[in-house]
C-alpha positions in Angstrom: 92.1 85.3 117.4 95.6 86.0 118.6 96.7 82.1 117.4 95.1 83.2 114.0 96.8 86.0 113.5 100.5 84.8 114.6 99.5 82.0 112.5 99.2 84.5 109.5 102.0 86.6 110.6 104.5 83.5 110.7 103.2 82.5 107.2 103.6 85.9 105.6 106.8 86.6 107.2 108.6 82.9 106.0 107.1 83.5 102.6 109.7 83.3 99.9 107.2 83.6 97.2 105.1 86.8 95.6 104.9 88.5 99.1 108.2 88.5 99.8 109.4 89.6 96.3 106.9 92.3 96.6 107.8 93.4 99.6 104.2 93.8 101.1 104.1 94.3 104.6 101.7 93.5 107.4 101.2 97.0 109.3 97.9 96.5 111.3 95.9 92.8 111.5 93.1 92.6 113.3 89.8 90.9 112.6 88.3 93.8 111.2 90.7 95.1 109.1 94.0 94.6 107.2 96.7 97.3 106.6 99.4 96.5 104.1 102.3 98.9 102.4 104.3 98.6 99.8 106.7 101.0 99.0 107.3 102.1 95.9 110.3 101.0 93.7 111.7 101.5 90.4 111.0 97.3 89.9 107.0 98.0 90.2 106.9 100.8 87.5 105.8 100.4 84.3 107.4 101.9 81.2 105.5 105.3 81.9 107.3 105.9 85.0 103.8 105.0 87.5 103.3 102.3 89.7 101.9 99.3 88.0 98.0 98.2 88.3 98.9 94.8 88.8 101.4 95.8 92.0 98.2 97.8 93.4 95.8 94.7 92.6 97.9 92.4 94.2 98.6 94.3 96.9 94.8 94.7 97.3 94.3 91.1 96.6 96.8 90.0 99.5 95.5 92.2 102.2 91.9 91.0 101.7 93.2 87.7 101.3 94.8 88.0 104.8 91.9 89.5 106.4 90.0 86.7 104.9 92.1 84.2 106.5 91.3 85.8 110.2 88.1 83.7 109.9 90.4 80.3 110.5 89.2 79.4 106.8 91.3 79.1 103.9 90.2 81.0 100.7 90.8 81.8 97.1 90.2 84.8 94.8 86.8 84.2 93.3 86.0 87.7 91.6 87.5 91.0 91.9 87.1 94.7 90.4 89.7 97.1 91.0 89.1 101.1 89.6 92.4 102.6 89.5 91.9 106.4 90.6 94.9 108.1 90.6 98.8 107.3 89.5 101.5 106.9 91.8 105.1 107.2 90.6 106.9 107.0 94.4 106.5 106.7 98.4 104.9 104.0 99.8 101.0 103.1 99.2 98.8 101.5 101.8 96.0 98.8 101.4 93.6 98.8 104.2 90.9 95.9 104.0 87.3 95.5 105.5 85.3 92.8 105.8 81.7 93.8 104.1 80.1 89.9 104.7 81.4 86.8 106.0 78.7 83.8 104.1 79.0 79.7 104.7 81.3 79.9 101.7 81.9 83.3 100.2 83.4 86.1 102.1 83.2 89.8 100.6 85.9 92.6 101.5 86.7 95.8 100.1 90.0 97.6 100.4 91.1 101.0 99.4 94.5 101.4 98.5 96.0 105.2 99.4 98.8 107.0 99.0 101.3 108.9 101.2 99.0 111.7 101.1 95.9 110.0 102.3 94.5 110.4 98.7 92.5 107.4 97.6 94.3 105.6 94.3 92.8 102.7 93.8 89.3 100.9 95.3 88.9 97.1 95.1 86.0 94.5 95.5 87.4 91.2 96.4 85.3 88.0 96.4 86.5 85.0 98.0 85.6 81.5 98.4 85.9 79.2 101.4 87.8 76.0 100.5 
């Protein structure tokens, strides 16, 4: 496991892509769960002044996406539902990921996204496929 996840930390922290103009952090990785933060900026609001669903879905997307990749198989977004709970307009907001089931060729998370109070924001079902 510890190759996996150096492997996945490397990755994430060379990106140059999405993560890294998101600036989502790894906080905790283990094989059970993923922790990710992103703090909020004035760049991820929308025009309302809150944080912007699609920076909390792909937040939530990444860090099951990450946790997915513990398993040593690569994967892609298959389905996903995301209920947005509460607005966020600053601080930092943290994903934290759990494996549900681990199949031959679909893997199943969920990860609640919270704010700097601990209060839930958003909840997310993420499906993945095994490529």
């Amino acid at each position: 496991m510890n190759n996996i996840k150096e492997e996945i930390t490397k990755i994430l922290n060379e990106d140059e892509g999405y993560i890294k103009n998101n600036n989502f952090k790894i906080v905790e990785l283990n094989d059970k769960e993923c922790k990710m933060e992103y703090k909020v900026s004035e760049k991820g609001l929308n025009p309302m002044g809150i944080l912007h669903g699609g920076i909390i879905f792909g937040l939530a997307d990444t860090c099951a996406g990450v946790l997915s990749s513990m398993t040593g198989k690569k994967s892609v977004t298959i389905s996903s539902n995301i209920n947005y709970i509460k607005a966020v307009s600053d601080g930092t907001i943290t994903a934290t990921a759990k494996t549900l089931k681990i199949g031959n060729k679909i893997g199943y998370f969920n990860v609640d996204i919270n704010n700097d109070k601990n209060e839930l924001i958003s909840n997310v079902l993420v499906n993945v496929y095994y490529i």
